[in-house]
N, C-alpha and C positions, 0 to 999 in steps of 0.2 A: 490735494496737496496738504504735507504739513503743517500748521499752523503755529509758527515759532510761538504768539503770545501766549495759547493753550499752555505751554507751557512753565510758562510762570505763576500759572494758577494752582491754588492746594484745595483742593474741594473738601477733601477728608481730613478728619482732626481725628486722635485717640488719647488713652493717657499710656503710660508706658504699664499701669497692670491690665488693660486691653489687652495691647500691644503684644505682651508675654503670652496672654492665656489667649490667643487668636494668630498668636506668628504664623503659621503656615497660609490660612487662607486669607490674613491682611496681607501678606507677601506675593500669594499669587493673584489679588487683587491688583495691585499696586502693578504688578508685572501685565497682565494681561487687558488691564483700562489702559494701561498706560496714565495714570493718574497719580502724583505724589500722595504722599502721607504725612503730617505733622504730628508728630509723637511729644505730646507734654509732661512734664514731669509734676509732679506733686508743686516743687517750689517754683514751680510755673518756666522753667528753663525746658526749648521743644528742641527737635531735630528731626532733619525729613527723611524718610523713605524713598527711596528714587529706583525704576530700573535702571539695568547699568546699559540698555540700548537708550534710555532716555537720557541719563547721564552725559553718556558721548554724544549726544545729540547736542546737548546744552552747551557741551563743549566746544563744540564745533561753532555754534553763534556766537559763544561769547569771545570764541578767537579771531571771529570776521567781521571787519569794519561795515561793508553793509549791510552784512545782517541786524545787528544792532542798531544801524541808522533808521532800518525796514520797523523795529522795533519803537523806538522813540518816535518815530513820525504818527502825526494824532491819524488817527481811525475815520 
């Protein structure tokens, strides 16, 4: 099964001149772990990389009351 909290996790960091000169196979990284990306920028301002099957995934729990409840309850 799934594991909704995996994904709230970013395991991988870059800076965004990485990011540039690795696009392709940080992308199909990102896509194929199933794994975000945190892309930092120099003045220290990031942005994540997401699949867009993970995306909608995210979507979907953060639209549903017990998923999120599933979430918040301690481990």
């Amino acid at each position: 099964m799934y594991n909704i909290k995996d994904m709230l996790i970013i395991s991988a960091n870059a800076s965004v001149n990485k990011f540039m000169d690795n696009l392709k196979s940080l992308v199909e990284q990102v896509i194929s772990k199933h794994e975000p990306l945190k892309v930092t920028r120099r003045a220290g301002e990031a942005f994540v990389i997401v699949s867009a099957e993970d995306w909608g995934k995210a979507l979907h729990v953060l639209q549903n009351r017990d998923l999120m409840q599933q979430i918040a309850a301690p481990s």
